[in-house]
C-alpha positions as CSV (number, residue, x, y, z in Angstrom):
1,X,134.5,323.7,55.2
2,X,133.8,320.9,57.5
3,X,132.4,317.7,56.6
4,X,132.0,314.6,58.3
5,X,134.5,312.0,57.2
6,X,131.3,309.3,56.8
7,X,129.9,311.5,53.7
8,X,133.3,311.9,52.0
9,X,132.8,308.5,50.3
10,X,129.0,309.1,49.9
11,X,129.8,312.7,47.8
12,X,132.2,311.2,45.7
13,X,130.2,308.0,44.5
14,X,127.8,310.3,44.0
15,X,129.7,312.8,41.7
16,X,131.1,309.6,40.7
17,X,127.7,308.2,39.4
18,X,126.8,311.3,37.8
19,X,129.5,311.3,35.4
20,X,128.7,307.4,34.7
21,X,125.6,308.1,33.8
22,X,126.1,311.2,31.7
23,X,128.9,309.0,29.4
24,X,126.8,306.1,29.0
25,X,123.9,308.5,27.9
26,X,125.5,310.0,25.3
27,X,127.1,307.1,23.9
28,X,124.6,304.7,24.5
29,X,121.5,306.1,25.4
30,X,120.8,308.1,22.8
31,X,120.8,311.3,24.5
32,X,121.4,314.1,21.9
33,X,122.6,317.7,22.4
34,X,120.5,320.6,20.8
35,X,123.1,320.9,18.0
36,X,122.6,317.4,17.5
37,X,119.0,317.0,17.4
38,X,118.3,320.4,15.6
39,X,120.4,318.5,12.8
40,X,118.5,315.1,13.2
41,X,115.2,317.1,13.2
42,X,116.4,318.8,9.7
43,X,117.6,315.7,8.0
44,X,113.9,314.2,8.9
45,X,112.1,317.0,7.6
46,X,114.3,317.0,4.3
47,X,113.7,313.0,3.9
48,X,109.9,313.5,4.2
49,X,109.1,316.2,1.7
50,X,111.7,313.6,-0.8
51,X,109.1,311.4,0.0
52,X,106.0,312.9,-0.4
53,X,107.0,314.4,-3.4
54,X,108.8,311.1,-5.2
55,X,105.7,309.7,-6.2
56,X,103.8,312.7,-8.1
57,X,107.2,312.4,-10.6
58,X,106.8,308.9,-10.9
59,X,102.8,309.8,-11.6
60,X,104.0,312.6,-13.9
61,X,107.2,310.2,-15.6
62,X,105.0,307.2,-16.7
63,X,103.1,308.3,-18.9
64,X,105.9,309.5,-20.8
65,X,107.2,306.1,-22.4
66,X,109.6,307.1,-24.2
67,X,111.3,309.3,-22.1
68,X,111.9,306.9,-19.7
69,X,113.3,304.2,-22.4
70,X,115.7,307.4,-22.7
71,X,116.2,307.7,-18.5
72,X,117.3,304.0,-18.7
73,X,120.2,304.4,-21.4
74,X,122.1,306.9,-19.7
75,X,124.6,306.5,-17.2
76,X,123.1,306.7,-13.2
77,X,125.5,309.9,-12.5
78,X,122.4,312.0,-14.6
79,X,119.7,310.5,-13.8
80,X,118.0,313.7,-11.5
81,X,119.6,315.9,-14.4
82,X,117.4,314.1,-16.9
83,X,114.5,314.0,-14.6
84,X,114.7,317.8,-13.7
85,X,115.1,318.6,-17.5
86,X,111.7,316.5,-18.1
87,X,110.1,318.5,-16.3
88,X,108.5,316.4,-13.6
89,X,110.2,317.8,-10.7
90,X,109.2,321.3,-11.6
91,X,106.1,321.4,-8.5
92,X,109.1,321.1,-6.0
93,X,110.6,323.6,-4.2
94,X,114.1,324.0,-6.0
95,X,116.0,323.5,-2.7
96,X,114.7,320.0,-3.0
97,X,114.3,319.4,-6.5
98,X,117.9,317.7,-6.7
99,X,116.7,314.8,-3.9
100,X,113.3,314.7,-5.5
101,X,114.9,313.7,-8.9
102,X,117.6,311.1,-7.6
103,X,115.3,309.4,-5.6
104,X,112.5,309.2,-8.5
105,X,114.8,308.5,-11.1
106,X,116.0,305.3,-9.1
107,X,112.5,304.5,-8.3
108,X,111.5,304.7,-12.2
109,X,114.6,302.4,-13.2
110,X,113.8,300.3,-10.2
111,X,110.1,299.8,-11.4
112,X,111.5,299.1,-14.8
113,X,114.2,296.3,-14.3
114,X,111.5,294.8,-11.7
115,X,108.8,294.6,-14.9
């Protein structure tokens, strides 16, 4: 093919610039790939159903007093076992019910050492 020696430079910046701009968009632009934002978009789903959830098994956990003096003595590692065996995580979907406990376990002892 034939091309006029003027656009040589032209075609190449231009390539050039393309890949530029396709590096710093990955790395800093936040462009994602599918895989990547099919994963972000998962994550984000998982955190808000932990979060909507969290504060019905506080609701359901304060009542319960002396249960919770009883959350407080044992060591952190079973706190969502303890909360899952109380019973106050039982309205969750059991793919979530793990998340759901940790995360209102640490709220309850949180609330508790803040009182």
């Amino acid at each position: 093919m034939n091309m006029k020696e003027s656009l040589k430079p032209g075609l190449w910046g231009g390539a050039g610039g393309a890949i530029v701009a396709i590096v710093i968009g990955f790395s800093w632009g936040g462009w994602l790939t599918a895989g990547s934002a099919g994963l972000l978009a998962k994550a984000s789903a998982s955190e808000a159903v932990v979060q909507e959830f969290t504060p019905r098994c506080v609701a359901l956990a304060e009542p319960q007093t002396e249960k919770l003096s009883a959350l407080k003595a044992l060591s952190t590692w079973k706190h969502d076992d303890y909360v899952t065996e109380a019973g106050w995580v039982d309205h969750v979907s059991e793919k979530y019910q793990n998340e759901v406990a940790k995360v209102c376990a640490s709220t309850l002892i949180e609330g508790m050492t803040s009182s």
